[in-house]
N, C-alpha and C positions, 0 to 999 in steps of 0.2 A: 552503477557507479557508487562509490564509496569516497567519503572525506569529507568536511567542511568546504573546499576549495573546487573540488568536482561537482559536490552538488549544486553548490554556487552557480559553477558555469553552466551546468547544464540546464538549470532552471533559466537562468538569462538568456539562452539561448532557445529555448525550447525546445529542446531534447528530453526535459523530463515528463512523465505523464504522475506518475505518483511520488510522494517525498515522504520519506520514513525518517521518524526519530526517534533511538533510543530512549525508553520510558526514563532509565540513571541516567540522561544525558543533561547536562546542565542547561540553564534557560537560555543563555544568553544565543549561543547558536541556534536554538530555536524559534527565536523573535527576529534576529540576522537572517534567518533562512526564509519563513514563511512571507512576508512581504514579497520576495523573489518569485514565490509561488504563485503568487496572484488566487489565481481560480483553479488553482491545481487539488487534487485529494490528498491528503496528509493522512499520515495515521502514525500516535505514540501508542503504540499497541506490546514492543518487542524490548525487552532489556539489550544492553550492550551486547553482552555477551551473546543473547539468542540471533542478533541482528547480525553480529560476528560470523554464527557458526553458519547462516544462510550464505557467507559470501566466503566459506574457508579461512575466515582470519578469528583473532582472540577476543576482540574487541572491535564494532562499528558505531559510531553513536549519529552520524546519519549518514544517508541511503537515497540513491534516488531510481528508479525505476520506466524504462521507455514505454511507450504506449505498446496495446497488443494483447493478445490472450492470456500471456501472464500476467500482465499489469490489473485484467480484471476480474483474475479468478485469486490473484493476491490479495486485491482490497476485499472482495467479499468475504473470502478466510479474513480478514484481520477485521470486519465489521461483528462475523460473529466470532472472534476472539475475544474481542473489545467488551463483548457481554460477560466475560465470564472474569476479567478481571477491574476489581474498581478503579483503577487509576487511569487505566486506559481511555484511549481519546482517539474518535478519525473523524476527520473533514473530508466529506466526499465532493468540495472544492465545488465548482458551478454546475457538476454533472449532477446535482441532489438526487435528479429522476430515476437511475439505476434501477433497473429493473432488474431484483434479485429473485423472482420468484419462480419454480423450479420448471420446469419444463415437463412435457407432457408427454406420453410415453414413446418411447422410442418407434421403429417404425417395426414392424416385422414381415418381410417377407412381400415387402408393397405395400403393406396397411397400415395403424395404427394401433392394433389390437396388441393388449400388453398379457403373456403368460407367466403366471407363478410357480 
Protein backbone atom coordinates (compact mmCIF):
# COMPACT_ATOMS: atom_id res chain seq x y z
CA UNK A 1 0.00 0.00 0.00
CA UNK A 2 0.93 3.43 -0.79
CA UNK A 3 -0.20 7.04 0.75
CA UNK A 4 -0.09 8.74 4.06
CA UNK A 5 -3.83 7.63 4.53
CA UNK A 6 -3.31 3.83 3.58
CA UNK A 7 -0.40 3.50 5.38
CA UNK A 8 -2.10 4.95 8.39
CA UNK A 9 -4.74 2.44 8.14
CA UNK A 10 -3.05 -0.16 7.70
CA UNK A 11 -0.54 0.09 10.43
CA UNK A 12 -3.78 0.70 12.83
CA UNK A 13 -5.05 -2.12 11.71
CA UNK A 14 -2.41 -4.33 11.49
CA UNK A 15 -2.03 -5.27 8.15
CA UNK A 16 1.38 -3.77 7.90
CA UNK A 17 4.43 -5.85 8.70
CA UNK A 18 7.15 -3.21 7.41
CA UNK A 19 6.64 0.74 6.87
CA UNK A 20 8.86 2.46 4.21
CA UNK A 21 9.63 6.10 4.00
CA UNK A 22 10.95 8.13 1.37
CA UNK A 23 14.54 9.24 2.38
CA UNK A 24 13.19 13.32 0.37
CA UNK A 25 10.20 12.63 2.36
CA UNK A 26 9.47 15.43 4.84
CA UNK A 27 9.54 14.68 8.67
CA UNK A 28 6.39 15.54 9.64
CA UNK A 29 4.67 12.25 8.03
CA UNK A 30 7.30 10.47 9.45
CA UNK A 31 6.92 11.15 13.11
CA UNK A 32 2.73 10.94 12.31
CA UNK A 33 3.36 7.46 10.96
CA UNK A 34 6.01 5.74 13.25
CA UNK A 35 4.07 5.79 16.49
CA UNK A 36 1.29 3.80 14.36
CA UNK A 37 4.00 1.41 14.00
CA UNK A 38 4.63 0.60 17.17
CA UNK A 39 7.17 -2.45 16.97
CA UNK A 40 6.86 -2.56 13.44
CA UNK A 41 10.47 -2.36 11.01
CA UNK A 42 10.83 0.73 9.23
CA UNK A 43 13.24 1.50 6.87
CA UNK A 44 14.37 5.27 5.15
CA UNK A 45 16.57 3.60 3.07
CA UNK A 46 14.71 4.64 -0.80
CA UNK A 47 14.18 8.22 -2.25
CA UNK A 48 10.64 9.13 -3.54
CA UNK A 49 11.19 8.55 -6.72
CA UNK A 50 12.97 4.96 -6.14
CA UNK A 51 10.00 4.08 -3.67
CA UNK A 52 7.78 5.39 -6.75
CA UNK A 53 9.28 3.30 -9.37
CA UNK A 54 8.82 -0.17 -6.82
CA UNK A 55 5.09 0.49 -6.99
CA UNK A 56 4.78 1.79 -10.92
CA UNK A 57 4.04 5.47 -10.00
CA UNK A 58 6.42 8.81 -10.12
CA UNK A 59 6.65 9.51 -6.78
CA UNK A 60 5.89 7.47 -3.04
CA UNK A 61 7.13 8.97 -0.04
CA UNK A 62 5.44 6.17 2.13
CA UNK A 63 4.88 2.52 1.66
CA UNK A 64 3.66 0.01 3.75
CA UNK A 65 4.33 -3.59 3.22
CA UNK A 66 2.24 -7.02 4.55
CA UNK A 67 3.97 -9.77 6.26
CA UNK A 68 5.56 -12.85 4.32
CA UNK A 69 8.54 -13.72 2.14
CA UNK A 70 8.69 -10.48 0.64
CA UNK A 71 8.44 -8.47 3.49
CA UNK A 72 11.66 -10.24 4.68
CA UNK A 73 13.80 -10.69 2.02
CA UNK A 74 12.88 -6.68 1.44
CA UNK A 75 14.04 -5.55 4.71
CA UNK A 76 17.25 -7.54 4.49
CA UNK A 77 18.00 -5.89 0.83
CA UNK A 78 17.30 -2.46 2.49
CA UNK A 79 19.48 -3.37 5.79
CA UNK A 80 22.40 -3.89 3.40
CA UNK A 81 21.36 -0.92 1.19
CA UNK A 82 21.23 1.22 4.34
CA UNK A 83 25.09 0.41 4.52
CA UNK A 84 26.04 1.80 1.39
CA UNK A 85 24.21 5.01 1.86
CA UNK A 86 24.80 7.69 4.65
CA UNK A 87 21.51 8.93 5.40
CA UNK A 88 19.78 5.91 5.37
CA UNK A 89 18.12 4.51 8.44
CA UNK A 90 15.99 1.01 9.25
CA UNK A 91 14.25 -0.15 12.53
CA UNK A 92 14.02 -3.70 12.47
CA UNK A 93 11.05 -2.76 14.94
CA UNK A 94 10.67 -5.60 18.05
CA UNK A 95 12.06 -8.41 15.59
CA UNK A 96 15.82 -7.07 16.43
CA UNK A 97 16.71 -10.90 16.38
CA UNK A 98 16.55 -11.49 12.31
CA UNK A 99 18.58 -13.94 11.53
CA UNK A 100 20.16 -12.71 8.34
CA UNK A 101 22.89 -15.06 8.14
CA UNK A 102 23.18 -17.10 4.95
CA UNK A 103 22.34 -20.45 4.71
CA UNK A 104 24.08 -23.41 4.21
CA UNK A 105 24.46 -25.34 1.12
CA UNK A 106 21.76 -26.39 -0.77
CA UNK A 107 20.77 -30.00 -0.77
CA UNK A 108 22.12 -32.10 -3.71
CA UNK A 109 20.74 -34.99 -4.69
CA UNK A 110 19.54 -36.01 -0.92
CA UNK A 111 22.63 -34.59 0.67
CA UNK A 112 24.26 -31.62 1.50
CA UNK A 113 27.31 -31.71 -0.33
CA UNK A 114 27.73 -28.46 -2.36
CA UNK A 115 29.73 -28.79 -6.15
CA UNK A 116 31.68 -25.99 -7.81
Amino acid sequence: MAGFERVSEAAHRGRAALLLFALDGAEGGYRKLTPLGRDLPSARVLTAAELGGAFGRERIVHAAVAGGALCRWLLADLLRLAGLRATAAVDRGADRGMDFAPAGPAPQDGGTEAYD
